[in-house]
TIVODO-406993 format. One record per residue (C-alpha): x, z, y; residue number from 1. Coordinates in nm, 4 decimals. Example, Ala and Ser with C-alpha at 12.3 -4.5 7.8 and 13.67 -1.06 7.14 Angstrom:
BEGIN
((1.2300; 0.7800; -0.4500); 1)
((1.3670; 0.7140; -0.1060); 2)
// end
This chain:
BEGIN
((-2.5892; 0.8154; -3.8720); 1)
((-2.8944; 0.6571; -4.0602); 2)
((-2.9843; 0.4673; -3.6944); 3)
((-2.6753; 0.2649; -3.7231); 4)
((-2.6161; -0.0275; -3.9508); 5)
((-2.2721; -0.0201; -4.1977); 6)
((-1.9730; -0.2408; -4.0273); 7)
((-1.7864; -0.4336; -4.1449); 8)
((-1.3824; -0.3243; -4.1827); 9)
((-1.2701; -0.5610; -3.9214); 10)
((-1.5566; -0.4395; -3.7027); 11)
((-1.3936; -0.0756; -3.7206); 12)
((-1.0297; -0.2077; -3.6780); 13)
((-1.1026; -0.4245; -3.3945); 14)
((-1.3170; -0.1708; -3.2019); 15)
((-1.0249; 0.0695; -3.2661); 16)
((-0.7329; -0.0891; -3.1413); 17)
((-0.9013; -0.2123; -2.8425); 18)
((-1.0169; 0.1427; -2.7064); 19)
((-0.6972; 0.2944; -2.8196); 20)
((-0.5324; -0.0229; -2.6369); 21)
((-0.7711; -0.0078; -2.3637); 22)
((-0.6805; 0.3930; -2.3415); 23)
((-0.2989; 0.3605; -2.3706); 24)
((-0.3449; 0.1374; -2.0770); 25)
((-0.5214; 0.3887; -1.8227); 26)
((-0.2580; 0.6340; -1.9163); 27)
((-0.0035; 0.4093; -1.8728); 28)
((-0.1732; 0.3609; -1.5088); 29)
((-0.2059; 0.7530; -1.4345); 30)
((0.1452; 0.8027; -1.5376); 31)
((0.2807; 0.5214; -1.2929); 32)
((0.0452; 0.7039; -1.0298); 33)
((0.1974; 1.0480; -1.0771); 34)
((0.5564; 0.8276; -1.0480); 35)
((0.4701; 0.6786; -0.7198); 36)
((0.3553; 0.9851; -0.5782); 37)
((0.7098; 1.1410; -0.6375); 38)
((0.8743; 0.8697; -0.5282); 39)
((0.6539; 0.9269; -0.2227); 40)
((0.7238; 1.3322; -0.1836); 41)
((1.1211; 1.2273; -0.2264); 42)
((1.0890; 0.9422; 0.0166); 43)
((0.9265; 1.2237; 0.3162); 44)
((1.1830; 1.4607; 0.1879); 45)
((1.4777; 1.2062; 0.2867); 46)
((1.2787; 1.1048; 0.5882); 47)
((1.3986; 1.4546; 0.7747); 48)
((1.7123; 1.5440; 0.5730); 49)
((1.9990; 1.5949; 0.7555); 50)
((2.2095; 1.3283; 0.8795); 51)
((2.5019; 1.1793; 0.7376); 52)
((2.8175; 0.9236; 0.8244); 53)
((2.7378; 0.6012; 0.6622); 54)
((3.0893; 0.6495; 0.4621); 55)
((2.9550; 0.9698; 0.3067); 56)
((2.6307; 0.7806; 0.1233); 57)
((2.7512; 0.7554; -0.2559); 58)
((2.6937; 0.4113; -0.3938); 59)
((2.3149; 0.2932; -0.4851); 60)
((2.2134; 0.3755; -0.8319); 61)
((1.8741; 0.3485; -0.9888); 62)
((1.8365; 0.7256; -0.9168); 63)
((1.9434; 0.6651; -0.5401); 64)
((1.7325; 0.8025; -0.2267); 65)
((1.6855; 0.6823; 0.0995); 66)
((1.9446; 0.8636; 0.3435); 67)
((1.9196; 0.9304; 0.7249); 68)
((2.2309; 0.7479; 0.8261); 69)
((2.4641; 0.7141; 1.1591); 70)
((2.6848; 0.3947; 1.1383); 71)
((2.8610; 0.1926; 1.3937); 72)
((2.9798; -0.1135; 1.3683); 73)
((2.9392; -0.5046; 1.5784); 74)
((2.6216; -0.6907; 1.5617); 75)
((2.6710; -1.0369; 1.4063); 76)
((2.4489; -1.1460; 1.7032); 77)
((2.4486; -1.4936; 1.5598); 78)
((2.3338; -1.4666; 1.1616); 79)
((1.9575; -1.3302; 1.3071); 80)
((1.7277; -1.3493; 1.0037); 81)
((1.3111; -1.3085; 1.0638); 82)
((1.0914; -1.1861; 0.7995); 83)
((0.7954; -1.4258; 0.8329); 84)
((0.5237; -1.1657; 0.7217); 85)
((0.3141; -1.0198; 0.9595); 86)
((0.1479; -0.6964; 0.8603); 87)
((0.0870; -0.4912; 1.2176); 88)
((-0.1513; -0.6783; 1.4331); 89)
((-0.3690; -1.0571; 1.4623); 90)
((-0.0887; -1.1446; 1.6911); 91)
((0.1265; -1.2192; 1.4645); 92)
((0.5217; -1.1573; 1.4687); 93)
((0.7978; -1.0792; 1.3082); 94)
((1.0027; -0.8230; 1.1278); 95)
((1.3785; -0.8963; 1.2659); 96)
((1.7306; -0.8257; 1.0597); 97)
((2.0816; -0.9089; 1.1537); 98)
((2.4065; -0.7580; 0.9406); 99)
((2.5892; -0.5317; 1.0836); 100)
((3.0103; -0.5662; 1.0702); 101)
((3.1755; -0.2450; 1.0025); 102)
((3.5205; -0.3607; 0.9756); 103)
((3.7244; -0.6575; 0.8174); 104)
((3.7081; -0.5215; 0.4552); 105)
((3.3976; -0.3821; 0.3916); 106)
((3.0425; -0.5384; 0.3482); 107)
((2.8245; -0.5785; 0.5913); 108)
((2.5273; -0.3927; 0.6319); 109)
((2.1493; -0.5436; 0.7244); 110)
((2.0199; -0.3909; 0.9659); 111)
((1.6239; -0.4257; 1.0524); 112)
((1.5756; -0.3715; 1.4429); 113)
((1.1993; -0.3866; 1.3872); 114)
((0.8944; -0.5608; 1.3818); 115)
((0.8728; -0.8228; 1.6726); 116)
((0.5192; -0.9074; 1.7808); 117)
((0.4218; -1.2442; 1.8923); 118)
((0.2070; -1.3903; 2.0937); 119)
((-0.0631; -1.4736; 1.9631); 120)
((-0.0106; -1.8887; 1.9271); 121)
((0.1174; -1.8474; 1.5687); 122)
((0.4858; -1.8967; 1.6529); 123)
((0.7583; -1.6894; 1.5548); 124)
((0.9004; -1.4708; 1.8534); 125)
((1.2434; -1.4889; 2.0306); 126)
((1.4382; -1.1854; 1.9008); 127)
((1.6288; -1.0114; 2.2357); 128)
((1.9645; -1.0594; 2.3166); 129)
((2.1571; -0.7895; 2.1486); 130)
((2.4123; -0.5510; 2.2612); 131)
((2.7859; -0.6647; 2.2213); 132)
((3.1207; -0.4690; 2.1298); 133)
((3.0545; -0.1681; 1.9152); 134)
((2.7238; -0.0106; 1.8966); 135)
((2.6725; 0.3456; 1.7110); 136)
((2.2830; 0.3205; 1.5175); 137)
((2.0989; 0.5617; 1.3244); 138)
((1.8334; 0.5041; 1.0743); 139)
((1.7729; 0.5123; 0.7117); 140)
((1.9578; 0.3431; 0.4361); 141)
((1.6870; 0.2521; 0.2166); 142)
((1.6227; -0.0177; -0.0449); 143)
((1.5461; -0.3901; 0.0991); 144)
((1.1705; -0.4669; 0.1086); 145)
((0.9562; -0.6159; -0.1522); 146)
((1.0372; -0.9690; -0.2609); 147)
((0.8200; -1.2338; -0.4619); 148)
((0.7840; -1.5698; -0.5522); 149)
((0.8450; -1.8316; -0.2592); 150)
((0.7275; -2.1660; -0.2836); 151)
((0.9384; -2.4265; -0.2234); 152)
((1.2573; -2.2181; -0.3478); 153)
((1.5219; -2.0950; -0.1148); 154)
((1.4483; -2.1040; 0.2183); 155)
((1.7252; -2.0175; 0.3983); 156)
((1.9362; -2.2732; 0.1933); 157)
((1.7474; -2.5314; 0.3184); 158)
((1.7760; -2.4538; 0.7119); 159)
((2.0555; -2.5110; 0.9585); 160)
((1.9832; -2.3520; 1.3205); 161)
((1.9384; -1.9902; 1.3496); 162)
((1.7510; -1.7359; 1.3671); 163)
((1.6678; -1.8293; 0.9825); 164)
((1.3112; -1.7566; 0.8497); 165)
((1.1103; -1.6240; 0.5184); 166)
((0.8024; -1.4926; 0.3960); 167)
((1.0551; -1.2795; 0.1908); 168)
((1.3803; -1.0792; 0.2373); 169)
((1.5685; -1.1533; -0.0824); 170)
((1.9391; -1.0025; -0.0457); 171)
((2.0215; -1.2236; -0.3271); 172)
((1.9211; -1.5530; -0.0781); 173)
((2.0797; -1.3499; 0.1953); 174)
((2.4595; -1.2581; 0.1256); 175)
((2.5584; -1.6315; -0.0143); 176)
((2.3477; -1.7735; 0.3232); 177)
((2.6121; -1.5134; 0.5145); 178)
((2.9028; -1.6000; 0.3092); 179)
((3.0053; -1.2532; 0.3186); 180)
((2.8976; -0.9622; 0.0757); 181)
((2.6140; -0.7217; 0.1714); 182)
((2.5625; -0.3548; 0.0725); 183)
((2.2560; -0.3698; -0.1351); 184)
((2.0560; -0.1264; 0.0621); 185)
((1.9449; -0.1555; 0.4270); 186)
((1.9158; 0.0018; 0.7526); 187)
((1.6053; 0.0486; 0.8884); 188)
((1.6347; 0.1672; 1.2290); 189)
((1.5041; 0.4781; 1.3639); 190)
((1.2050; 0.4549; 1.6769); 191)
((1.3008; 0.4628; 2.0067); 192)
((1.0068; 0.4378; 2.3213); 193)
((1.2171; 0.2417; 2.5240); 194)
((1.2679; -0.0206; 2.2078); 195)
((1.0800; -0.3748; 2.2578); 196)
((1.0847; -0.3498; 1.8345); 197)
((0.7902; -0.1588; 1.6540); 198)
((0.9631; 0.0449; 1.4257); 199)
((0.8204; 0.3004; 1.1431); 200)
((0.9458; 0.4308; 0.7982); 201)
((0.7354; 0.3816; 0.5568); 202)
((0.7555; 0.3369; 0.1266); 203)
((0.7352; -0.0108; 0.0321); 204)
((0.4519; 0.0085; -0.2663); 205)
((0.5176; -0.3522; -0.3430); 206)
((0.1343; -0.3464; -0.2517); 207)
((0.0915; -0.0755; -0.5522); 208)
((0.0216; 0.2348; -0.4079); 209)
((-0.0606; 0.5388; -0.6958); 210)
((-0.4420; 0.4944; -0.5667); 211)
((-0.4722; 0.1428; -0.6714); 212)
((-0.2959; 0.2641; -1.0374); 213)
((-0.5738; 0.5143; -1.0198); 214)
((-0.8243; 0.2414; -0.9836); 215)
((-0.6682; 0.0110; -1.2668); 216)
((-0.6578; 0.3111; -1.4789); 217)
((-1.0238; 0.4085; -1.3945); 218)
((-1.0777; 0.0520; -1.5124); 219)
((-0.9235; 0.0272; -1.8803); 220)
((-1.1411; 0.3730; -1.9622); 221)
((-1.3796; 0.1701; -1.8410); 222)
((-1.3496; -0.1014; -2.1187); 223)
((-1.2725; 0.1880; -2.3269); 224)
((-1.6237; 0.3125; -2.2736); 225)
((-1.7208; -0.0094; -2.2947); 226)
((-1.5741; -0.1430; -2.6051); 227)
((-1.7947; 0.1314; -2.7965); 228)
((-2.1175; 0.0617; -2.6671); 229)
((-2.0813; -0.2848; -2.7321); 230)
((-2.0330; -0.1982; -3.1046); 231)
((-2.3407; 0.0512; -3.0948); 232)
((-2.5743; -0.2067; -2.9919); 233)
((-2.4108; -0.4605; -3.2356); 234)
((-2.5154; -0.2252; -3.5360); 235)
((-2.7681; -0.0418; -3.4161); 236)
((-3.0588; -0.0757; -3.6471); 237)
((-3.3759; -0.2482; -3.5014); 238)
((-3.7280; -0.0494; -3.5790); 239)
((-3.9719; -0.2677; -3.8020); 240)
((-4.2723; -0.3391; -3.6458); 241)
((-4.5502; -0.1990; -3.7813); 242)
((-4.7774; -0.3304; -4.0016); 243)
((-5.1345; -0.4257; -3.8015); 244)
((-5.4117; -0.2358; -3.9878); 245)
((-5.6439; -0.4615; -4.2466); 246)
((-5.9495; -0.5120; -4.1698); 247)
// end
């Protein structure tokens, strides 16, 4: 390539590793795209399984689905917990959990009735009374949602009426507030039309869905692409000028 200047060795090694680098990456990216999708396809799949008694649900492994449960147990009307992280509407509101006792030797189970709207004066709603004695619910057992990092450390720790509030549902923060284990899953509860509580199932992304892996990945070939233009130009050879004509 006579229209390109020689590099230097470091030139070559540096543009190297950073497309194969930059490459590596977007696969990485399509890879955990193709993942999520599955985990989406599996997620539908357990959506409209059968159901199942709560006692037949093998213990949660890494490999675990979500399962269409029935359960019954008593509302621990008076450990109310509300997820501070409105995603449905501008009015605001509330996505509402209380455990569920199944007897006096098991864990209890969270339970999330649904999202609670508000009303629209930034306040957190008034969850419902709800029903005493033994109650018989059906739902799925699925994996908590999405936690991060809270400011300010543990919330619940640090407050003394109830309902308790968060921006996230940590089960970790949860069972020692409680004082009683938890199973490590919960139970979303299925819709009803006659229910105050908005209630849907859907796959918590941890806001990563596989198109936004797509995009990332669409981004390192990018800099890929990138990377080796950048060293054209740097040793591309420049055209003398030529010479004006004597007079």
């Amino acid at each position: 390539m006579s229209w390109l200047r020689r590099p230097t060795p470091f030139a070559v090694r540096l543009t190297v590793a950073g497309v194969l680098a930059f490459v590596g990456l977007g696969v990485w990216q399509l890879r955990r795209a193709d993942e999520k999708e599955l985990l989406v396809r599996r997620y539908a799949a357990a959506v409209v399984a059968p159901q199942r008694d709560f006692a037949q649900v093998p213990p949660v492994t890494a490999d675990s689905l979500p399962a269409r449960v029935r359960v019954r147990g008593t509302y621990r009307a008076d450990r109310v917990y509300l997820l501070d992280n409105p995603r449905h509407d501008e009015r605001g509101g509330a996505e509402v959990y209380v455990p569920l006792q199944l007897d006096d030797r098991a864990p209890w189970l969270l339970v999330d009735l649904g999202f609670l709207p508000g009303n629209g004066d930034g306040k957190l709603p008034d969850p419902p009374a709800l029903l005493t004695g033994t109650v018989t619910l059906q739902g799925l057992y699925q994996p908590p949602p999405g936690r991060g990092f809270e400011m300010g450390g543990n919330a619940l720790s640090q407050q003394t009426h109830w309902p308790k509030s968060s921006i996230y549902l940590d089960l970790a923060q949860v069972q020692p507030d409680l004082g009683h284990p938890l199973y490590p899953w919960v139970l979303a509860l299925d819709a009803e039309p006659a229910a105050i509580y908005q209630r849907q199932h859907v796959f918590d992304f941890s806001s990563m869905p596989p198109a936004r892996h797509r995009a990332y990945a669409f981004q390192w070939f990018t800099f890929a692409v990138a990377a080796v233009v950048i060293f054209v130009i740097l040793h591309r050879k420049r055209r003398r000028r030529a010479n004006p004509p004597s007079k």
